[in-house]
N, C-alpha and C positions, 0 to 999 in steps of 0.2 A: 174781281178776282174769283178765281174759281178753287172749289172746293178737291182735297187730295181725289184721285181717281178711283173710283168705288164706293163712294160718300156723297147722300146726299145732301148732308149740311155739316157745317164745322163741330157741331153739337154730336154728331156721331163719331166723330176723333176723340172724342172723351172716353179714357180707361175709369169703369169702378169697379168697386169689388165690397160686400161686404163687409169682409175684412180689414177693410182699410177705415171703416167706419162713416159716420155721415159725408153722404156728399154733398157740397156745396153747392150748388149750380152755377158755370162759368155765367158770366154776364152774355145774354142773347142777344144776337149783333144779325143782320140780316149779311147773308154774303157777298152782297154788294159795298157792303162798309167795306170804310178806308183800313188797313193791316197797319200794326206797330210798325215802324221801318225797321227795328231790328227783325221782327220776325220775317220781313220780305227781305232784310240782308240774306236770313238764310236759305234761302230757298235754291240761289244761285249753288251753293257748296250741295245742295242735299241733293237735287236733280243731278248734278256730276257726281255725285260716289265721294265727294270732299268733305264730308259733316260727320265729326266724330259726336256719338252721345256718350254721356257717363249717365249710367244707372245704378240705382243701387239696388240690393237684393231683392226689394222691398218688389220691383215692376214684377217681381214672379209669385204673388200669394194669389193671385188669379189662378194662375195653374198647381195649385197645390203644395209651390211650393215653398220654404223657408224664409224669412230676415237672415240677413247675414249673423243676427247675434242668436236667433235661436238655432242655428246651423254650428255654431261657434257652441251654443251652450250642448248640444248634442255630441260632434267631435268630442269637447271635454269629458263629457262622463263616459264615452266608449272609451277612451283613450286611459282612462283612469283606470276604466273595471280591466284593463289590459295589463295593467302596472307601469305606465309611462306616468314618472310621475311630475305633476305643473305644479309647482307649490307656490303658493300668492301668485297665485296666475288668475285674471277675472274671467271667470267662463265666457262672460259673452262679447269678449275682444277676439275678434276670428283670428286678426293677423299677431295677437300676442300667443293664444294657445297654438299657432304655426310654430311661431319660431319657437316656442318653448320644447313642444317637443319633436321638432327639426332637433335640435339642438342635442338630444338623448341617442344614442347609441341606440338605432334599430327603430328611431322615434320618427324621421320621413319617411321611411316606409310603411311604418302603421297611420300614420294619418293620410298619405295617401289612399289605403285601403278602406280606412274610418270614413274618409269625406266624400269617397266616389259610392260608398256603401249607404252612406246617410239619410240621403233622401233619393227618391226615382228620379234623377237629373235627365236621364239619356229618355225616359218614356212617358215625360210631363207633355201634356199639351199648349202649346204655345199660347199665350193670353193674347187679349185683343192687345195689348201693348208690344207685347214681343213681334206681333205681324205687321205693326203700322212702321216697329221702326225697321223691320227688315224689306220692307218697300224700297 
């Protein structure tokens, strides 16, 4: 099996980041070893455009930017010093402090403005994660 195209060994598909804290070292396999059969399931869907990934916030502290809960706890305090108010609302639940203040008269339009304002979303640079999966 051959390694993704741009890569000379499976050991270079590894995303780290400081931020993320110690890394472990995947177990080193030469790349003639035999692959999980689920992971050679996927290859079929990902070569065809058929392979949905879910990521969570977390695959963009490489590019400088947020967790979904410090993203969540930022939204909340703009949105506060606004006067929209989230009362027992946990800061750093992104999709509770939404619909909280969705929910307020004039309160989806200011978090739209709060969350696109948040962090540099549109002018981050794409992590090594962000580029393998958009392969």
């Amino acid at each position: 099996m051959t390694p993704i195209a741009g890569l000379a060994s499976w050991e270079d598909a590894r995303v780290t980041s400081s931020q993320l804290g110690p890394v472990v070292p995947a177990e080193r396999r030469p790349l003639t070893a035999t692959a999980d059969a689920r992971i050679v399931g996927l290859i079929g869907p990902a070569t065809s455009g058929r392979l949905l990934v879910y990521a969570g916030a977390g695959i963009s502290l490489a590019s400088g930017l947020p967790t979904g809960a410090a993203l969540s706890r930022k939204i909340h305090t703009r949105l506060t010093h606004m006067g929209i108010t989230l009362p027992e609302v946990d800061p750093a639940n992104l999709l509770v402090v939404a619909d909280a203040a969705a929910a307020q008269t004039g309160g989806l339009a200011a978090l739209q403005a709060v969350a696109c304002g948040a962090f540099p979303f549109t002018t981050a640079t794409p992590s090594p994660a962000h580029r393998a999966l958009a392969r």
